[in-house]
C-alpha positions in Angstrom: 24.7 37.5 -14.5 28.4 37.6 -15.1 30.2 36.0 -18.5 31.6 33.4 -16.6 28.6 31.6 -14.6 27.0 32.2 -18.6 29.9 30.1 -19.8 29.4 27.5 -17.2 25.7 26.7 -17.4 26.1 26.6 -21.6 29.0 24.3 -20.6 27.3 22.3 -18.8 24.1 21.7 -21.0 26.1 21.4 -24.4 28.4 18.8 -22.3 24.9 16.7 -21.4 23.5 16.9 -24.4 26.8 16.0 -26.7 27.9 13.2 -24.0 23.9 11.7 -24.5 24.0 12.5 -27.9 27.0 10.4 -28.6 26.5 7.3 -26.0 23.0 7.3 -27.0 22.1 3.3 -27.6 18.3 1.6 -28.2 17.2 -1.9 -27.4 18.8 -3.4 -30.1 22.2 -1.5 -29.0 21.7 0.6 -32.5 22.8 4.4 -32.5 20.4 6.8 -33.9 21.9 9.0 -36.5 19.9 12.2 -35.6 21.1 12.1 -31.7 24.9 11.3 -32.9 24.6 14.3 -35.6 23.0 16.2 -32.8 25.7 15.5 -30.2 28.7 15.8 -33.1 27.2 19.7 -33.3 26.7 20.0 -29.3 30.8 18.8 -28.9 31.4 21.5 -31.4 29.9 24.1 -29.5 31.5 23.0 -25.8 34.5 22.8 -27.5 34.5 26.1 -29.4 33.6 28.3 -25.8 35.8 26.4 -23.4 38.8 26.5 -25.7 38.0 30.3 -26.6 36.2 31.3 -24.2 37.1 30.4 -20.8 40.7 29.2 -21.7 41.4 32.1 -23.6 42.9 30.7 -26.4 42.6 32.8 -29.4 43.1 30.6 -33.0 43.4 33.2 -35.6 
């Protein structure tokens, strides 16, 4: 399996699991503060390989 179709299947489950983690809502329209801590970390991670990774853009 190549590096890029790699890149796009992590994209794609970090991307689920940050936008869930973040819009998450219960009954009571409360957000939980493991799924928001768990999506926070997930956005960090899609944003970290699509900005290094597939766009190429190196920081340091």
């Amino acid at each position: 399996m190549d590096e890029t179709l790699k890149n796009i299947i992590f994209l794609a489950i970090t991307g689920f699991v940050a936008y869930h983690g973040l819009t998450y809502r219960d009954e009571e329209g409360e957000s939980d503060f493991v799924r928001l801590l768990f999506g926070c970390i997930a956005l960090l991670f899609f944003l970290r390989v699509f900005i290094v990774d597939v766009l190429g853009i190196e920081i340091f």
